[in-house]
C-alpha positions, 0 to 999 in steps of 0.5 A: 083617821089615826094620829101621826103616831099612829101611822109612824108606828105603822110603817115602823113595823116593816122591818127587812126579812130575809128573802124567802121563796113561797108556795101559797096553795088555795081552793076557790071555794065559794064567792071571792073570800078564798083567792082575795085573802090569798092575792091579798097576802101575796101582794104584801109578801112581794111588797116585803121582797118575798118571792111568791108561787100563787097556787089557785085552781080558779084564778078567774076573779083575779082577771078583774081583782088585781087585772095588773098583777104583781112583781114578784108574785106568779100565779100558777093553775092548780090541775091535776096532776101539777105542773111541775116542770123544772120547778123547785119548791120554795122555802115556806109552804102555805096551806089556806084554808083547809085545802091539802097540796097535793102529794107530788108537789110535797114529795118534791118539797121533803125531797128539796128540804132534805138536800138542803139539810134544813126543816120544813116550814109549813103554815096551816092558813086558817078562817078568822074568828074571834071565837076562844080557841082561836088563842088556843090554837095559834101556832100549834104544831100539826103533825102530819100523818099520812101521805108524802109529808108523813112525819113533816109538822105544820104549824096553824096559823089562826087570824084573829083580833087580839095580840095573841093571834095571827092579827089582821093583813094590813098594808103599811101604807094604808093610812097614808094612802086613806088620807090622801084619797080624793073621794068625790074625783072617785065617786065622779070617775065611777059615774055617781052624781053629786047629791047634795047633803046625800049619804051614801051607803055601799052594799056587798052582800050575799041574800039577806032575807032583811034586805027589802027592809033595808031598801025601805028604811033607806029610802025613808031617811031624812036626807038622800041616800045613794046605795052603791050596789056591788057587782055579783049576788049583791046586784042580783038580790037588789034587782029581784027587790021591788025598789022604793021611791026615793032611793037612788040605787046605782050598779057598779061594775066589779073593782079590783081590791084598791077600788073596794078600799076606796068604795068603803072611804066614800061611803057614810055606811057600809054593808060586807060580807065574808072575811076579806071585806069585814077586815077592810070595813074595819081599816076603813074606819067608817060605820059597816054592818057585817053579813057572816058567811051562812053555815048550814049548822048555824055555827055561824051565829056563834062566831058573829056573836063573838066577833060583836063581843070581842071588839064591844059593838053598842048595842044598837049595832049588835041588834042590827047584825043580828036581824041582818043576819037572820037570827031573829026576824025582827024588823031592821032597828033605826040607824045610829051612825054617829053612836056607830062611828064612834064606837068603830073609831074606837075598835079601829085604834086599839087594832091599828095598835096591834102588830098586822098579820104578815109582820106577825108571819113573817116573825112565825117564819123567822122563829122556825128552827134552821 
């Protein structure tokens, strides 16, 4: 856990910003990656007294991700065309991911922009990597070519793990609101049994060819093991598995994005998946192996290779994500959870030293030209 300082620098970092309204504008491509970045952004923008236009052509995972919603944030269907009805475009355009907004609703935006006689601000929301041209292309402009934008700029804005990136999202209560969780209340609430000298492991993971491996070592550890199995891919893959006697396996349902937080607080390992989750393995301060979304180029063996060198990850823990990520075919190394949850505490502190994500933002904003 961090010290005082460390949560008083945390919650020094809200500083007021002006009150802004924003589009944020996301695809649903695969999985819950997309609109859990996206819900997750817009959550802390309100939080922050930011107006918020949630754009999402699939909001269906919001039903159980965040069934309450959110002050100050609307979440509107992306269709085509748009529904555009007596709506005037905010002051910041974000962009996630890679998807285009579509031309009507930028049209109205330059025309709203030229009639308020102040430049665009428009954001290129990109993936997190800790590859090198990350640095690079931090904040670079974008010069939009073609279409109702023509001679506009975005502006990229890259994720990443070091001061010279967009940083990470992260709460500025979250620290506050770790040590004060009550885990074993959690744990009785979601029907796991107490077991006595257990470890618990949770499991969110699409289908590693190394997870019959993992059921079997988990099943041979000294002590019980209780796997908490999330709902989706990872309960299908663990139920085509033949499970090993002595593993205690139970199903959760699907959680919204505070009860994933507090699955992570109570468990002794956790294996994620994509990006949403890497980054709150990361804050939960706990030993995690990490399954890198599969490219059918391989570039994903790239960017988990420099994720492990960039936030120095021992040795064992490297060979670990390698084979769990199938780029070898060796069998599973034994677990080293004490050696990994000391080099984790480490890699977690020198983050929590950094400025997050949308104070960074939120300061990218502030610099654009009025």
């Amino acid at each position: 856990m961090a010290d005082v300082g460390t949560i008083r620098r945390m919650t020094d970092d809200t500083r007021p910003a002006p009150a802004r309204h924003w589009d944020i504008f996301c695809k649903v491509i695969d999985n819950y990656g997309d609109i859990g970045v996206c819900w997750r952004l817009a959550r802390q923008l309100a939080g922050r007294g930011q107006a918020v236009r949630l754009w999402v052509d699939d909001a269906s995972a919001l039903r159980w991700m965040a069934p309450g919603g959110c002050p100050g944030v609307e979440v509107r269907a992306w269709t085509a065309p748009l529904d555009l009805a007596g709506l005037a475009p905010g002051e910041v355009l974000v962009e996630a991911f890679g998807c285009e907004i579509p031309d009507e609703f930028v049209a109205r935006y330059v025309a709203w922009r030229a009639a308020d006689g102040r430049p665009a601000a428009w954001f290129d929301l990109e993936y997190l990597s800790a590859e090198s041209y990350v640095e690079r292309s931090h904040g670079l402009p974008s010069p939009v070519m073609s279409g109702a934008g023509r001679g506009l700029t975005k502006r990229f804005f890259y994720p990443g793990f070091t001061p010279r990136t967009g940083g990470l999202l992260r709460e500025p209560d979250l620290l506050q609101r770790q040590a004060g969780f009550d885990r074993s209340a959690w744990l009785a609430q979601h029907g796991i049994p107490p077991l006595p000298d257990a470890q618990r492991a949770s499991l969110f993971c699409y289908e590693p060819a190394a997870l019959p491996g993992l059921l079997a070592l988990l099943a041979r550890q000294p002590v019980p093991v209780q796997l908490l199995v999330t709902a989706g891919r990872a309960t299908a893959a663990v139920q085509a598995c033949a499970l090993p006697p002595g593993l205690a396996v139970h199903y959760l349902p699907h959680l919204t994005q505070d009860d994933y937080d507090h699955l992570l607080w109570s468990c002794d390992l956790n294996f994620v998946r994509g990006e949403d989750s890497l980054v709150r393995a990361l804050w939960a301060g706990r030993p995690f192996v990490w399954q890198i979304y599969p490219q059918h180029d391989d570039a994903h063996h790239v960017k988990l290779e420099a994720f492990l060198a960039q936030t120095g990850a021992p040795a064992s823990l490297r060979a670990w994500h390698r084979t769990w990520n199938g780029l070898d075919h060796h069998a599973l190394p034994a677990l080293d959870l004490p050696g990994w949850a000391e080099a984790l505490t480490e890699i977690r502190a020198g983050l929590l030293e950094q400025t997050d994500l949308l104070s960074r933002l939120l300061e990218f904003v502030g610099s654009e030209p009025n």
